[in-house]
C-alpha angles and dihedrals in degrees: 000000000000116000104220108192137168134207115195136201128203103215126168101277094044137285123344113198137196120200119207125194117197085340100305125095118287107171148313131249143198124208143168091208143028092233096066093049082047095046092040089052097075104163103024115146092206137006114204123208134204094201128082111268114195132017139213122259089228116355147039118290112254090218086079100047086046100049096047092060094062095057117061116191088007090065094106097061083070112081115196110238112233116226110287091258085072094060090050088064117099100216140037104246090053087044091054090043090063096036081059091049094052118041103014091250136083135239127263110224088233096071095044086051084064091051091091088054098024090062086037091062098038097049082057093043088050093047086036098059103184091011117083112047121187120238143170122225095214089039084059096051104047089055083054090045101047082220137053105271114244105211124069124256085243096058126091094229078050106053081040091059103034082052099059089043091062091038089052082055095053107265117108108185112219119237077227115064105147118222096359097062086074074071111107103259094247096052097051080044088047083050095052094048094051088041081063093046091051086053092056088051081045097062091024098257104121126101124208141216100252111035107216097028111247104250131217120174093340101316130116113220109197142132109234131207 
């Protein structure tokens, strides 16, 4: 039987997605929304998402910490997710305020600008139970590496690199993708990391940060990879 999977990537316009049939590529998609990758997906095993999914009643998530760690000077490209109450606020200021509150720190503005996407992602994660797993690009290829990768996403030596490393696991990426290769390079490069990773959900070989998930109300909060 086939394994259909899907990585996904939020980008500035909307969402970038790479298929992956039985671990090689499938196809790439453009959407607007989540939720029509989501919806044109029918059949897929796992959907991968390169977005946090969960959040903590009153801390940081330790996935974060955890996968920070295990990047090096790729750290930065991990943002630490503030307790569930930051994301209910309707501006900034009163975000930062409770993130202050609750965990002693303050928000950066560029994790409030992901909250449209970010409780996008989560009110289909929560209607979607098994389906939508959370992964980090850098986190993926680092796993693929054996060692966090030097040069940045952005750079050519980096795109080169990040490139081969997808191509030695099985998916060669097409100079023609349609659509989707309006995408940003490091985006459609982002989807197809997080496609392996979903893969890996998909036969039971991945691994996650925390292991076990931290849980709250049911829900595992991890960062797989």
């Amino acid at each position: 039987m086939s394994i259909h999977v899907m990585g996904v990537d939020a980008y500035a316009l909307g969402w970038v997605g790479v298929e992956l049939r039985d671990g090689a590529f499938g196809r790439a998609v453009l959407a607007s929304t989540l939720y029509e990758i989501v919806a044109g997906s029918s059949g897929a095993a796992v959907i991968g998402v390169d977005i946090p999914l969960g959040m903590m009643p009153d801390r940081w998530r330790a996935a974060d910490t955890l996968a920070a760690d295990q990047l090096g000077p790729r750290r930065s490209s991990v943002f630490r997710v503030p307790p569930r109450a930051v994301w209910a606020e309707s501006d900034f200021a009163a975000a930062n305020r409770r993130c202050r509150e609750l965990t002693g720190a303050g928000l950066s503005r560029q994790s409030w600008a992901l909250r449209p996407k970010l409780l996008e992602a989560n009110a289909l994660w929560e209607r979607h139970p098994g389906l939508l797993f959370e992964a980090h690009p850098e986190v993926s290829f680092r796993t693929m590496a054996g060692e966090p990768l030097p040069w940045a996403k952005k750079t050519w030596t980096g795109q080169s690199r990040r490139r081969d490393l997808l191509a030695r696991n099985g998916i060669t990426l097409p100079d023609q993708l349609g659509p989707a290769g309006q995408a940003p390079p490091d985006d459609i490069l982002d989807a197809a990391a997080v496609a392996w990773t979903a893969h890996r959900v998909a036969t039971g070989a991945a691994l996650s940060f925390p292991s076990p998930p931290e849980e709250d109300n049911g829900s595992r909060i991890a960062i797989w990879y």
